[in-house]
C-alpha positions as CSV (number, residue, x, y, z in Angstrom):
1,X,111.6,110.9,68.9
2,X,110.6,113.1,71.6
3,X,111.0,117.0,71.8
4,X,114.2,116.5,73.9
5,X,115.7,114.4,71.1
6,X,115.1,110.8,73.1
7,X,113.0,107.6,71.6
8,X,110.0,106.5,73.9
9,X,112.0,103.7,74.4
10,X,115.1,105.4,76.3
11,X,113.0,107.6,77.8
12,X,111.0,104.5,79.7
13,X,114.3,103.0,80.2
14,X,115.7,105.8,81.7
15,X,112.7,106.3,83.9
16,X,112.9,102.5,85.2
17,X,116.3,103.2,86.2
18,X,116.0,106.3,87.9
19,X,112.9,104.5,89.7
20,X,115.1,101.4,91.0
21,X,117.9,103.8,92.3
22,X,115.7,106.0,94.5
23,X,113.9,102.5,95.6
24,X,116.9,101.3,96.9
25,X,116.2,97.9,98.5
26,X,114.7,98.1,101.7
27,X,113.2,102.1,101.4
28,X,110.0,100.9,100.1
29,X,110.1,98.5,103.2
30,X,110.4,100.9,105.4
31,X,107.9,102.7,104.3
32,X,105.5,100.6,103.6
33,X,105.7,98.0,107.0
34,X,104.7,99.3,110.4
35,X,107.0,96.8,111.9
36,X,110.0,98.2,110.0
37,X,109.2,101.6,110.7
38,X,108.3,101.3,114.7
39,X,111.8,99.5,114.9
40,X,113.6,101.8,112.9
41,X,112.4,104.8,114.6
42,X,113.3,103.1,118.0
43,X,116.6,102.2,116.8
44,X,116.9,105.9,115.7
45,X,115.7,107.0,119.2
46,X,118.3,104.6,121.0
47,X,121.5,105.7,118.9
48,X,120.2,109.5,119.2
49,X,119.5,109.0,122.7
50,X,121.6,106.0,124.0
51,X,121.3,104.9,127.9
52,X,122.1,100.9,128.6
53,X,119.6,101.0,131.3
54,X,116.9,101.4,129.0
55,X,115.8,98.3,127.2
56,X,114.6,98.1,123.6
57,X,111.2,97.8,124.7
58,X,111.4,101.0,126.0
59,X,112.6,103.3,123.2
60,X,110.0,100.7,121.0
61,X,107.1,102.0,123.2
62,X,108.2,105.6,122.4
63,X,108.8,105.1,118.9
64,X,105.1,103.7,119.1
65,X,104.0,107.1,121.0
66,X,105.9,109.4,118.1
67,X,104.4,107.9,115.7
68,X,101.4,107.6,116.9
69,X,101.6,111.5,117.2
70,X,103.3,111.6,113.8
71,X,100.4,109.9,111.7
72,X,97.9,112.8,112.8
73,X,100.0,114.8,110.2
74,X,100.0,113.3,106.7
75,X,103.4,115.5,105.3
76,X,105.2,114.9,108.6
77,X,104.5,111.0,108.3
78,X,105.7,111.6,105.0
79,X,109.0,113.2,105.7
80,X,109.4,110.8,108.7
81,X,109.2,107.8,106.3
82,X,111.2,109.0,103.5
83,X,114.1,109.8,106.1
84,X,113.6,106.1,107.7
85,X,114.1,105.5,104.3
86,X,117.1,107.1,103.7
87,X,118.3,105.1,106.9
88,X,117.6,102.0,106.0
89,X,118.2,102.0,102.4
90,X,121.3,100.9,100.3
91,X,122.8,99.2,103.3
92,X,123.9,95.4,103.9
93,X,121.2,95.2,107.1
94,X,118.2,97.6,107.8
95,X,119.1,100.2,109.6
96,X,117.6,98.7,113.4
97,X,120.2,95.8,112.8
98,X,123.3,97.4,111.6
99,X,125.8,97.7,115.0
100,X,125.9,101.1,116.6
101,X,129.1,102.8,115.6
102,X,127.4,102.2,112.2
103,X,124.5,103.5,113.1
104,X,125.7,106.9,114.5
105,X,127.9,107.2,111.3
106,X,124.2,107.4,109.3
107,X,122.6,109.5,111.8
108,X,125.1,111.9,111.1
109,X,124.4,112.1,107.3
110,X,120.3,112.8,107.9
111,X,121.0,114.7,111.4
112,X,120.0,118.2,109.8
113,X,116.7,116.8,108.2
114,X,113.7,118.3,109.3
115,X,112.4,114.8,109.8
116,X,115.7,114.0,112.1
117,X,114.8,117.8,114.0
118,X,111.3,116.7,114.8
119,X,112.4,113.3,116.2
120,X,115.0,114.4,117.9
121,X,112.9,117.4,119.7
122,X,110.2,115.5,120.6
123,X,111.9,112.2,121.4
124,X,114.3,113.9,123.5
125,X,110.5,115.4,125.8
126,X,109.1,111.9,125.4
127,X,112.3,109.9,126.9
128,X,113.6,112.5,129.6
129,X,109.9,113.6,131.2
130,X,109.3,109.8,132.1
131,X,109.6,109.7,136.2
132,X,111.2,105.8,135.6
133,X,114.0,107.5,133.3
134,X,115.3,110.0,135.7
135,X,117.0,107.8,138.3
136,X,118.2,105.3,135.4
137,X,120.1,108.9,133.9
138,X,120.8,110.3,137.3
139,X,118.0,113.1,137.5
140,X,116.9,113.7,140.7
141,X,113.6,115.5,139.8
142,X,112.3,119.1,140.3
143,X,114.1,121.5,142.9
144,X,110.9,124.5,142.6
145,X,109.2,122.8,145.0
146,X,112.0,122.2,147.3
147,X,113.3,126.1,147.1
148,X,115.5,125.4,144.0
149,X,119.2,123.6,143.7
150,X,121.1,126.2,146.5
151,X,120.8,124.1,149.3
152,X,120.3,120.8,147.6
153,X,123.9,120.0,146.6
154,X,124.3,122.9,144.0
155,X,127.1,124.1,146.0
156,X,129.0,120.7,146.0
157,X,131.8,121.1,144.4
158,X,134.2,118.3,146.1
159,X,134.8,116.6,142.8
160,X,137.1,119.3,141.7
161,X,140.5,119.7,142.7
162,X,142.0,121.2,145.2
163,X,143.5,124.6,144.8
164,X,146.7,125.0,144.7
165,X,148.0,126.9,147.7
166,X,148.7,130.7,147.1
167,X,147.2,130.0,144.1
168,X,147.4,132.5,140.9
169,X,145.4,135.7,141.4
């Protein structure tokens, strides 16, 4: 018997437990495989940041970038993993090949995680500063150079409605 009042065996069995619940199949995997993790974290860029016009291979070539950029910090890799992990763990597919309304349903559980924060910040700079990505999203670049948005269609407003005549006042 142990101080706390448990045998050395319970207290092993209880710690093999606990180990198999927070290694829920497929966390380790993601972890662990740099495959899982670039598709995962592409998956998680495309349901944050979802456009049709951009392929798969795109938002896997950022995921590469981010994580590329992610690995320089060992605790940030860290917290980046142990979020995928919380994605793609527990669930009937991993997380990259679960349909999309499903997806944003577990994006919303881990959207306040720092790990989430990061991604989101820095995916969000790495997806919308790409030149190819603004016409796809309708961006028609900088105005500075031009003398700002004024006298470049700032002031069209023909989309709204029509006032009413003797309209309120």
């Amino acid at each position: 018997m142990t101080e706390l009042g448990m045998t050395r065996r319970a207290t092993m069995r209880g710690l093999a437990l606990g180990g198999a619940l927070i290694l829920a199949p497929g966390a380790l995997a993601a972890v662990a495989a740099p495959d899982r993790r670039s598709a995962t974290t592409a998956a998680l860029l495309r349901t944050t940041f979802p456009h049709r016009a951009l392929t798969d291979d795109f938002y896997r070539s950022v995921a590469d970038r981010y994580l590329k950029e992610v690995a320089a910090d060992p605790a940030a890799m860290k917290a980046h993993d142990l979020g995928l992990a919380e994605l793609d763990g527990s669930h009937i597919a991993p997380f990259a090949e679960l349909p999309a309304v499903i997806r944003r349903s577990l994006v919303e559980k881990v959207d306040q995680l720092p790990f989430f924060k990061a991604l989101q910040w820095r995916g969000a700079e790495m997806i919308y500063r790409d030149p190819a990505v603004w016409k796809l999203v309708g961006y028609e670049g900088s105005s500075v150079e031009y003398g700002g948005y004024l006298e470049r269609g700032f002031n069209d407003i023909d989309w709204l409605p029509k006032a009413a005549a003797g309209g309120q006042g």
